[in-house]
N, C-alpha and C positions, 0 to 999 in steps of 0.2 A: 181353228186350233186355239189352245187357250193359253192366257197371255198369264206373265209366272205372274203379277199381281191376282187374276183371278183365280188361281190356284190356293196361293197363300190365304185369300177371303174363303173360298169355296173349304177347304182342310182344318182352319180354324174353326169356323163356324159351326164345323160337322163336329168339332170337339167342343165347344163351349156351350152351344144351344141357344147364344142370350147374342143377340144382333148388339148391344151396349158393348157387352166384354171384348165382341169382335172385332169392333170398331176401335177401341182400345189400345187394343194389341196388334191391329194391323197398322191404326195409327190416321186412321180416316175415319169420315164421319159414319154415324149409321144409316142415314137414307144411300150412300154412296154402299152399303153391301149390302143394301135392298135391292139399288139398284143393279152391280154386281151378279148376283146371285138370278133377277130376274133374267138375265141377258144369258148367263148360263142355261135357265131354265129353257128359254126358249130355241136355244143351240140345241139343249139334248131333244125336246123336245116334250119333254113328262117333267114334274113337279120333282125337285131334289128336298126338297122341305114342308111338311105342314105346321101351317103359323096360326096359332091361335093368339087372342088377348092375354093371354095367361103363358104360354109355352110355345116351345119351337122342337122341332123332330125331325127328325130325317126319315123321309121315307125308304122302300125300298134298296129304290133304284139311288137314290143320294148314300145312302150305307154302302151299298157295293159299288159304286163309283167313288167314293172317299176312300176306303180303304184299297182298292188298286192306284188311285193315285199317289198315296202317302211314301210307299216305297219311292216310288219315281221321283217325287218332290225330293226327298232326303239325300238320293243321290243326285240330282242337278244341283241341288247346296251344295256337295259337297265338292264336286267338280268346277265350279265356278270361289270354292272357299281354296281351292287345291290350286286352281289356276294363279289365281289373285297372289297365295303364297309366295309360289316361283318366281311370280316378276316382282315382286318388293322384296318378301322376308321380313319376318320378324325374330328381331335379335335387339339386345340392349337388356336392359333394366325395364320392371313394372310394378310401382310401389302400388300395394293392394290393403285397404283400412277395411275395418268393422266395426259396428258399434252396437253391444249387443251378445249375448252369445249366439240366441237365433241366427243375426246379421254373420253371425261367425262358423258358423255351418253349412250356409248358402253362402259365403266367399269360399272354401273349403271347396265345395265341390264345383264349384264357377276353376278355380285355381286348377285342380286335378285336371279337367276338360282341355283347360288352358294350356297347361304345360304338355300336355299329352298331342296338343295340335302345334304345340309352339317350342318345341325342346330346348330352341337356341336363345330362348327370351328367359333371362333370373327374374323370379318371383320374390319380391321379398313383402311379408304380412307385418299388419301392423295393426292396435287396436288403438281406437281411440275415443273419446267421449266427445258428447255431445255440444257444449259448450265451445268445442274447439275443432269442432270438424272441419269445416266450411275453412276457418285458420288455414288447417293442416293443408286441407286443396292448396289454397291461395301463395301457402308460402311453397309450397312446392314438396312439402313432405310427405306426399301423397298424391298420388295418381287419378285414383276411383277408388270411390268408399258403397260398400253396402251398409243400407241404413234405413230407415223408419224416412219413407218418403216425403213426410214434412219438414224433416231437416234439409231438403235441400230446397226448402222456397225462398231461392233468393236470385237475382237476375241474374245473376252471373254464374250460374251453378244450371247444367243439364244433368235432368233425373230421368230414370224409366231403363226398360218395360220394367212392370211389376214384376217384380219375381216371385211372393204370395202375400196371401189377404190370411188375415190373424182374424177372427173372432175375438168381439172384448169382453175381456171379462173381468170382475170391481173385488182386488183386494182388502179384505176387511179383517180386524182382528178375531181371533178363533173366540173372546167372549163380547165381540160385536153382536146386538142383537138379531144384524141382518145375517148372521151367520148359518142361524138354523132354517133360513131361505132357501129354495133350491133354486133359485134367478132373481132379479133384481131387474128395475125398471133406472132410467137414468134420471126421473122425477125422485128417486129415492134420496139422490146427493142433497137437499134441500135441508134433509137433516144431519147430515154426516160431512165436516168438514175433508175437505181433499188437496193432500199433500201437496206443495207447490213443487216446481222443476228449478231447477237453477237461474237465477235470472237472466243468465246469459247465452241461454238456450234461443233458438230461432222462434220471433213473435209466431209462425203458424201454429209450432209445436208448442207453446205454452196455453196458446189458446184451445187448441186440443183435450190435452191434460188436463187443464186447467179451464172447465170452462165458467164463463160467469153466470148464468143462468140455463137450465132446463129448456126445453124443448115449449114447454109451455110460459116460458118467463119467469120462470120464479129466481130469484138470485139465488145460487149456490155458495154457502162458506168456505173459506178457505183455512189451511193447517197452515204449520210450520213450512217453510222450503227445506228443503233436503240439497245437501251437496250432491249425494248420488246416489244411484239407483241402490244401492246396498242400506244406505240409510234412508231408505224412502222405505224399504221392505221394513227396517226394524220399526221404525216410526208408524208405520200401519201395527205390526205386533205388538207397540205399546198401547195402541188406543188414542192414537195421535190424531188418527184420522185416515181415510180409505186413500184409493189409488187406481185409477183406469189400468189396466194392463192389457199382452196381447195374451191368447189364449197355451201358448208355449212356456209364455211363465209358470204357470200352475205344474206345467210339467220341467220345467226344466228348474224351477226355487222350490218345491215343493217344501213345507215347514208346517210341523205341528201347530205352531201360533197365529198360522194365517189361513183365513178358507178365501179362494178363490171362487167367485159365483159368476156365473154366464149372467151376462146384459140381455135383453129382452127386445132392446128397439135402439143401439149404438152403434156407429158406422163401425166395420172391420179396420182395420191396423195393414198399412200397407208395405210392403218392404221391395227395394229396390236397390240400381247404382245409382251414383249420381257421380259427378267430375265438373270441372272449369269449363264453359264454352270454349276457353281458348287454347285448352291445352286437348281438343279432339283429334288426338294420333290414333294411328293405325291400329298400335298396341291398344289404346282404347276399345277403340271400338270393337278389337276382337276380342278382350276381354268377358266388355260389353255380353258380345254374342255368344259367348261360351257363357255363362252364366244366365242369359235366357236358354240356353239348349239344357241346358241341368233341369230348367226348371219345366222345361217339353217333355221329358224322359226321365226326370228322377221324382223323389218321393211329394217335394213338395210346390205341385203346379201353383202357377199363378190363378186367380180365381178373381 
């Protein structure tokens, strides 16, 4: 029989294709859902995957064995989510941040999930900026924040799972030369100064943003800082200088003044929770859970 960890590897993996993201999101190494996966294999009997150096696929028999398990899995969640209710409950207060409107659309449907599993729990939202996130945890003005996963590099802060990956893409003013580019390389920043972040933003995320040299070493210029993200957007429209962004910007600021161009070879933009190690309550954690389920069954899977 199969044990619920190798379900959860075997049902991911049939969704993701990529042993990395599997490993990820289950939260284990990747030789461990090689392994995994072989031990299935040789239970069924026949091959549930073909793995090349390049790609990963399900064959047949892995398609139609994932997709009868997937039912089953959602309901033994949901009976052991059901059980778990009854002998605790959750009831009280669950202060919930974003930072972001992205971050603010994935707490939105994380919250809906929430209170739909959790009726007797008040939600109350809250947004808050980057500068002061991590604060906001600490002093207690906030519970769990969705947020650009670099803000929560700090040791006393638990992040994850993803809940999605942004493609990046380089803010530039609409009579920026790089404008009339249909993509842009991140050796490009060498000549185009970029806007700094607040100084008191979290050292990951500034070095992020802000990086100091290209991929090949060349030192990158630096703009003005920007108190915030609203004047980071006009500071790119003056000619201030560009601005990494996730690819949701482009749609969500759209502005005649500014063309947004896809990156060519820049890591993806991460978004997730994060919270206090020391305040991981129940309400957390099923917060937590309900906002990775949003992200299993709604628009924007983690990747």
């Amino acid at each position: 029989m199969l044990e619920r960890h190798e379900l959860e590897v075997l049902l991911t993996l049939a969704e993701e294709l990529h042993f990395g993201r599997t490993a990820e999101r289950v939260g284990i190494t990747s030789s461990r859902v090689s392994q995994t996966v072989k031990k299935l294999e040789r239970m069924i009997g026949a091959p549930l995957f073909e793995r090349t150096s390049r790609q990963v696929r399900l064959t047949a028999i892995g398609r139609q064995l994932a997709a009868d398990l997937a039912p089953l899995a959602a309901e033994m969640n949901d009976a052991v989510r059901r059980a778990i209710h009854a002998g605790r409950g959750i009831t009280g207060e669950l202060r919930v941040g974003f930072l972001s409107a992205i971050a603010g659309q994935l707490l939105l449907k994380a919250v809906a999930q929430f209170s739909q599993r959790h009726p007797d729990c008040e939600v109350h939202i809250h947004e808050t900026q980057g500068h002061d996130a991590v604060t906001r945890l600490r002093d207690g003005a906030i519970d769990v924040l969705i947020t650009d996963i670099l803000i929560a590099a700090q040791p006393d802060v638990v992040a994850g799972p993803i809940l999605m990956s942004e493609s990046r893409m380089l803010a530039v003013a609409a009579t920026n030369p790089l404008a009339g580019q249909r993509e842009v390389s991140v050796e490009a920043l060498v000549e185009h100064p970029v806007i700094g972040v607040p100084a008191a933003m979290p050292e990951a995320f500034q070095h992020d943003r802000n990086p100091h040299s290209t991929p090949s070493g060349v030192p990158i210029p630096h703009g003005p800082r920007a108190a915030s993200f609203s004047e980071t957007l006009t500071l790119v429209a003056a000619g201030r200088g560009v601005f990494p962004v996730g690819e949701n910007v482009a749609r969500l600021y759209p502005r005649p003044d500014i063309t947004y161009l896809p990156f060519t070879d820049a890591p993806p933009i991460r978004w997730g929770p994060m919270w206090l190690s020391t305040n991981t309550t129940q309400r957390v954690r099923e917060f937590v859970q309900a906002a990775y389920d949003t992200g299993q069954t709604g628009a924007t899977p983690a990747t």
